[in-house]
C-alpha positions in Angstrom: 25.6 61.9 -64.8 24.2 64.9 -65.9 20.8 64.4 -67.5 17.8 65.8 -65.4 17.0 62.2 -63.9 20.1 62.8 -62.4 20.8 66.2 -60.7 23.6 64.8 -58.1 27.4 65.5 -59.3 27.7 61.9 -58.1 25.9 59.8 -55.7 28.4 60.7 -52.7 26.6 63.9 -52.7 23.5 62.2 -51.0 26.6 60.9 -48.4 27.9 64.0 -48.0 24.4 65.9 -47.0 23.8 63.1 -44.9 26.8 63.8 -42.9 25.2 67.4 -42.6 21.6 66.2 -41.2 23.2 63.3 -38.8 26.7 64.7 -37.7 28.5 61.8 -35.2 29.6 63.5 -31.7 32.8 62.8 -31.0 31.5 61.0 -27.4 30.3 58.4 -29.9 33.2 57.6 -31.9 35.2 54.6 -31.7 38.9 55.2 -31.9 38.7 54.1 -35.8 36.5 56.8 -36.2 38.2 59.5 -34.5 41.0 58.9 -37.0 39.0 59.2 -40.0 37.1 62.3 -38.9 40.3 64.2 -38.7 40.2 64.3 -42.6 36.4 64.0 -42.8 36.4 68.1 -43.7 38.3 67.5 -47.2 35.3 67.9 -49.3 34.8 71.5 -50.5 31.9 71.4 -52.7 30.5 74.8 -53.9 26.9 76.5 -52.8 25.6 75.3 -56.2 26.4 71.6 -54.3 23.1 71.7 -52.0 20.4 72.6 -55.0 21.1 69.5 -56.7 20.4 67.5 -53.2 16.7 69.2 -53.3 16.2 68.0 -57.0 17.1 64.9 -56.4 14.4 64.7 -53.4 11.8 65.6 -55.4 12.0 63.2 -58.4 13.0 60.9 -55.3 9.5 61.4 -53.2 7.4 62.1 -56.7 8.6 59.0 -58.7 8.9 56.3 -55.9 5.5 55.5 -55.9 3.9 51.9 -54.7 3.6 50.8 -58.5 7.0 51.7 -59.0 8.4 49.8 -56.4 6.2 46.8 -57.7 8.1 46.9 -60.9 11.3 47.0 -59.9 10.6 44.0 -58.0 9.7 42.4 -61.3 12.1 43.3 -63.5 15.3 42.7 -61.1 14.5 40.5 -58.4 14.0 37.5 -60.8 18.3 38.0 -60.6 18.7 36.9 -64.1 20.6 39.9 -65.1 24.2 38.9 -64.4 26.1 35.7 -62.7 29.0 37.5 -61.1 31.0 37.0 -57.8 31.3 39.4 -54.9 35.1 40.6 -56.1 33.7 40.8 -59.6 30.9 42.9 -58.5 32.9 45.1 -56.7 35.6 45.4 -59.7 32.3 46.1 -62.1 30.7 48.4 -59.7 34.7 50.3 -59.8 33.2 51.4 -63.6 30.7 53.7 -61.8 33.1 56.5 -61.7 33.2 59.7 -59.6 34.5 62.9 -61.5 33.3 65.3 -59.4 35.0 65.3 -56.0 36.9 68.4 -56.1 39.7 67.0 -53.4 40.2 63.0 -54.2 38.9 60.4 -56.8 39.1 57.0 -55.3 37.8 54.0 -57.0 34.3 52.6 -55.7 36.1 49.7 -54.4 38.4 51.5 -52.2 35.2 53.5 -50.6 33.9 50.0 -49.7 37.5 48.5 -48.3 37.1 51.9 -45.9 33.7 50.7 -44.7 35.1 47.0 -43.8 38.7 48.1 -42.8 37.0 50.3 -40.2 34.7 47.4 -38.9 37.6 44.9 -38.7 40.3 47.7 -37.0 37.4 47.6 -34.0 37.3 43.7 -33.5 33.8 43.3 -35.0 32.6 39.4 -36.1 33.5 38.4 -39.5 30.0 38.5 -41.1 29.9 42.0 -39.5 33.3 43.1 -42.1 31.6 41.3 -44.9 28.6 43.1 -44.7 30.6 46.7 -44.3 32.4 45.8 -47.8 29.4 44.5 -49.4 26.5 46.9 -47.9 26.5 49.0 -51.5 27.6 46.7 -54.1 23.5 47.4 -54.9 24.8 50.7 -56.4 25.0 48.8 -59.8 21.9 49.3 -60.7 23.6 52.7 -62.0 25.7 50.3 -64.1 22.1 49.4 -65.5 20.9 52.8 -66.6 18.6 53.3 -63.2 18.2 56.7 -62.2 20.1 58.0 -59.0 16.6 58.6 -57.7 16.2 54.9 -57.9 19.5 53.6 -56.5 20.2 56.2 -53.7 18.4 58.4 -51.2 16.6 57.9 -47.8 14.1 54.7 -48.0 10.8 54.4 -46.4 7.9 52.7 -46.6 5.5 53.2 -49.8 1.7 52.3 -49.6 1.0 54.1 -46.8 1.1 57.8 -45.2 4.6 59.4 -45.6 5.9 60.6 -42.5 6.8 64.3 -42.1 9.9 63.0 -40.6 11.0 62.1 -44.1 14.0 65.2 -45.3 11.3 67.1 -47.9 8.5 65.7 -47.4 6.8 69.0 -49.1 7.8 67.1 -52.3 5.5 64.2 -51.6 2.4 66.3 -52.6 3.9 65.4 -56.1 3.4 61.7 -56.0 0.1 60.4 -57.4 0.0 57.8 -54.2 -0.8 61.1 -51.6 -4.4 61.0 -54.1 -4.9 57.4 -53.2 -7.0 57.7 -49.4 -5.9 53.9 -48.7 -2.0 55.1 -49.1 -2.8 57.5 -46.7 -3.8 56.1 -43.7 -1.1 55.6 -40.7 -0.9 52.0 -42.1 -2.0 51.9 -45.3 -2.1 48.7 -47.4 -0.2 46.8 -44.3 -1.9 45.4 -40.8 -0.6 46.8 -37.8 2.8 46.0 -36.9 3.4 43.6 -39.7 7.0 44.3 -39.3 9.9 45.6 -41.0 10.5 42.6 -43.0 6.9 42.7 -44.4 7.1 46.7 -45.6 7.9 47.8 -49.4 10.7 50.5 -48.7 11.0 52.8 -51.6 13.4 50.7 -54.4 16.8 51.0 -54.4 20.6 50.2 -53.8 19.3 48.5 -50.1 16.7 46.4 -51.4 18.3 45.2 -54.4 21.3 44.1 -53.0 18.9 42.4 -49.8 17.5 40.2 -52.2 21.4 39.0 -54.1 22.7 37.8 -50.6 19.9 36.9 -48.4 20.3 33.2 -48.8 24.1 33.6 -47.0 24.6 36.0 -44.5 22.8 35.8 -40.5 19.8 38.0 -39.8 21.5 41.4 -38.4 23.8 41.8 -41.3 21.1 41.5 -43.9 19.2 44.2 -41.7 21.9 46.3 -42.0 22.2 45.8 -45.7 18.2 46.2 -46.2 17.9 48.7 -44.1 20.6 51.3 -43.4 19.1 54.2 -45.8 15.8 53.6 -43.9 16.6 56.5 -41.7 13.0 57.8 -41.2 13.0 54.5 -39.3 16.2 53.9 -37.5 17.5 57.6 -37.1 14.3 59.3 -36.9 12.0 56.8 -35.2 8.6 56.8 -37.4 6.3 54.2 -38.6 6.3 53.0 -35.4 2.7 51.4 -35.6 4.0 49.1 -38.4 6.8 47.5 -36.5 6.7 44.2 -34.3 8.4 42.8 -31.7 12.3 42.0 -32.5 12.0 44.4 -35.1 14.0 47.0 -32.1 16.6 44.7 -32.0 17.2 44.2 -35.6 17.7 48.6 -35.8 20.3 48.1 -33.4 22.6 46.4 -35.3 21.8 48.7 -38.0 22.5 51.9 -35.8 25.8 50.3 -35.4 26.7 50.1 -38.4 25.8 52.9 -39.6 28.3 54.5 -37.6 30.9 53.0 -40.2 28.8 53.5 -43.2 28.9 57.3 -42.5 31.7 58.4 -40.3 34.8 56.5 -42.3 35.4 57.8 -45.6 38.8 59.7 -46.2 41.4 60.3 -48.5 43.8 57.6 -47.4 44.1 55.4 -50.3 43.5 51.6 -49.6 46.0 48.6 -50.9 43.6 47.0 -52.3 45.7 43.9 -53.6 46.9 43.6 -50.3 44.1 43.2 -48.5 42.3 41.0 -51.0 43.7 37.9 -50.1 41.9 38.3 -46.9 38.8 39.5 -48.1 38.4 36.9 -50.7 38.9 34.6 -47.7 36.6 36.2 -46.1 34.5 36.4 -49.1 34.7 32.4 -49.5 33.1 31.4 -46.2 30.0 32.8 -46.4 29.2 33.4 -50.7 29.3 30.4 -53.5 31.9 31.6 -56.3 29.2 33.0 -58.4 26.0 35.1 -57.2 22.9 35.5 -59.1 22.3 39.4 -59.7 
């Protein structure tokens, strides 16, 4: 992707700077971890790298406006776009390719086998694995001709005032919704702590994907999967007035797992037709054989 909707070299480059604003202390790492962090310092992506981050914030914060997000709603949450399986997503989401890592070039699938291999090595329920492998299968929306502005990237809530907790939030003064006074206020278009689950996050991977599963999996693995690029919320703490009692609870689980989301990804390649047997198991007890996308 090299067109100026799309400054990142590939959309583990929002990953990577992640790891650079929220780096795990070793204290906190499970034995899992520990191991994977030995090779986490493989990437060598040049000075050139971190510009492309900053573009990508700034279409990010000026385009992801609350009309925006209200039209993505409409064009892909009526799910009539593809009837597909979660092994055949995950095989079609493999066509998303990533030519610019300068040290390995694993297949998308393999990144999301790390995520659940991790998650299952520590003991963790089953619908906790599941949601490990299938927390980005919302990335598709690349597949779709969606801008990386609109798939990837910090979420937060839109309709009301950003939060200067948000990574460039300079860039908001961009968006036409900082000239709208009700967007603006510490709540904007929502009543005081409406909760998490009544907030438009800015549209992306999370959402998306929220919407495909949400009639299969229990409560704290759908937060996870709705919510773990929301970290003005769970890693920064804002918007505070808008959340309601329970909503706490729910940002644990999400905490937790983004502890895999982030700190597993290494060079060790993954079998992945040996461990699909189990993960189509897996797969079986909680999904139908086809999924409305």
């Amino acid at each position: 992707m090299s067109d100026s909707n799309n400054p990142l070299e590939s959309l583990d480059n929002w990953e990577d700077d992640l790891l650079r604003r929220y780096p795990q202390p070793e204290s906190q790492m499970t034995a899992t971890m520990q191991a994977a962090s030995q090779t986490a310092d493989f990437r060598n992506y040049d000075a050139e790298a971190r510009p492309c981050v900053k573009e990508f914030y700034r279409l990010n914060h000026q385009y992801q406006t609350l009309e925006f997000n209200r039209q993505k709603r409409a064009e892909y949450l009526t799910l009539d776009r593809r009837s597909m399986g979660i092994w055949e997503a995950m095989q079609f989401l493999n066509e998303l390719v990533d030519d610019s890592d300068p040290d390995i070039d694993l297949p998308q699938i393999e990144h999301l086998l790390q995520t659940a291999e991790a998650i299952r090595a520590d003991g963790r329920p089953r619908w906790f694995i599941l949601a490990g492998l299938v927390h980005d299968l919302g990335k598709i929306l690349c597949l779709w001709g969606e801008p990386q502005w609109a798939v990837v990237g910090d979420t937060f809530p839109v309709g009301c005032r950003y939060s200067e907790r948000i990574v460039f939030y300079d860039a908001f003064e961009a968006n036409p919704d900082k000239q709208v006074a009700e967007y603006q206020t510490e709540c904007g278009i929502y009543q005081p702590h409406c909760g998490l689950d009544n907030l438009l996050l800015s549209w992306g991977h999370d959402e998306y994907l929220y919407h495909v599963v949400k009639d299969y999996l229990p409560a704290p693995a759908l937060a996870m999967i709705r919510y773990h690029s929301c970290y003005p919320i769970h890693r920064e703490h804002a918007y505070q007035p808008l959340l309601k009692d329970g909503d706490a609870e729910l940002l644990k689980w999400v905490t937790d797992f983004n502890q895999y989301d982030l700190y597993t990804k290494r060079d060790e390649r993954m079998d992945v037709e040996g461990l699909r047997p189990f993960y189509e198991e897996l797969i079986g007890e909680y999904f139908p054989e086809k999924l409305a996308w």
